[in-house]
C-alpha positions in Angstrom: 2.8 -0.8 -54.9 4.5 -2.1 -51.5 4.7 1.1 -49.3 7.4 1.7 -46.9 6.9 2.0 -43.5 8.3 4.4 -41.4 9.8 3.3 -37.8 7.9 4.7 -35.2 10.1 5.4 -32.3 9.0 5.0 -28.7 8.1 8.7 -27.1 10.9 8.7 -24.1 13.2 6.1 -23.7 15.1 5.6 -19.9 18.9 6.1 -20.5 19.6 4.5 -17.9 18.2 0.8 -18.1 16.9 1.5 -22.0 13.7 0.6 -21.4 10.3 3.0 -22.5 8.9 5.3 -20.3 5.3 4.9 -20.0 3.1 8.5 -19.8 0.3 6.8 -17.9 1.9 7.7 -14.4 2.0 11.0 -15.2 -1.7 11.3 -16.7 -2.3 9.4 -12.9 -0.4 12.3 -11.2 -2.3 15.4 -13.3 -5.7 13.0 -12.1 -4.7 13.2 -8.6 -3.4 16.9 -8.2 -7.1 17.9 -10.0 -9.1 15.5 -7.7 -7.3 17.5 -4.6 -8.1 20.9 -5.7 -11.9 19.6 -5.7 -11.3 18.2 -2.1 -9.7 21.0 -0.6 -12.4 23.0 -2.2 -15.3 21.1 -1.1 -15.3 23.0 2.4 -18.0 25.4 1.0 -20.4 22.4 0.5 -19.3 19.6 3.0 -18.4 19.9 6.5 -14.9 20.0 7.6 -14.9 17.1 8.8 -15.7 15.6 5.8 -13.1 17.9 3.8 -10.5 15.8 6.4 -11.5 12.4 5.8 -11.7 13.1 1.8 -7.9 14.5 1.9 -6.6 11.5 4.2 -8.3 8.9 1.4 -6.6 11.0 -1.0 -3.0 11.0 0.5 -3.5 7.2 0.6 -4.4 7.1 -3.1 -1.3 9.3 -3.8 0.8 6.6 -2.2 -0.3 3.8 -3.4 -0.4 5.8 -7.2 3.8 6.4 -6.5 4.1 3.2 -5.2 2.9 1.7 -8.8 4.8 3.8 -10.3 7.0 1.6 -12.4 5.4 -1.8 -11.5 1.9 -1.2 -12.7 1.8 2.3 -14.8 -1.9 1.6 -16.1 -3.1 1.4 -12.2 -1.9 4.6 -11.6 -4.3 6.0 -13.7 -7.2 3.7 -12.5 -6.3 4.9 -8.9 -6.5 8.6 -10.4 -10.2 8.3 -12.2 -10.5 6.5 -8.7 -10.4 9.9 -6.8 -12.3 11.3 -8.4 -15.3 9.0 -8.4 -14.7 9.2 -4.4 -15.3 13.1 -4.1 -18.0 12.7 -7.0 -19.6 10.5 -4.5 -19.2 11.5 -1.3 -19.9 15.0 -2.0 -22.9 14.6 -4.2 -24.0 11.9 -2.4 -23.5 13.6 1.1 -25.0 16.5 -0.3 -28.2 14.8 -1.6 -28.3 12.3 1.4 -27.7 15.3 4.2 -28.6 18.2 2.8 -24.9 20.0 2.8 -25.5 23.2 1.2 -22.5 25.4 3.0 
């Protein structure tokens, strides 16, 4: 009747300090390095200077994803979705407000 349960073990496990290693900060990081593909892209719809300003917001979004790193690992990935809302909106929005069409 009474089933055993099977241990489930944690997926990675720091050696060093022993404690679990979370894979949110590394979902953040696959977030971010898709959100600058579509900003460095985004020269064929927005102008340059546009492109610019996009990458500089997203080098501070990259920092302050490492800087949570190990302090906050379910921030990092809100600060990924994060960038890509920005281009979503800037772009779309620039393109719809100010006619950007190349």
């Amino acid at each position: 009747m009474w089933r055993r349960r099977r241990r489930v073990r944690p997926l990675a496990v720091d050696p060093a300090s022993g404690e679990v290693v979370s894979p949110l900060p590394f979902v953040a990081l696959v977030l971010l390095a898709s959100s600058f593909f579509l900003n460095a892209a985004s020269g064929v719809i927005a102008p340059w200077w546009v492109v610019v300003l996009l990458l500089v917001v997203w080098a501070g979004l990259l920092l302050s994803c490492l800087r949570a790193w190990t302090e906050d690992p379910p921030r990092t990935v809100r600060i990924g979705i994060a960038s890509i809302v920005v281009w979503a909106v800037v772009v779309i929005g620039g393109g719809i407000a100010f006619g950007w069409s190349g």
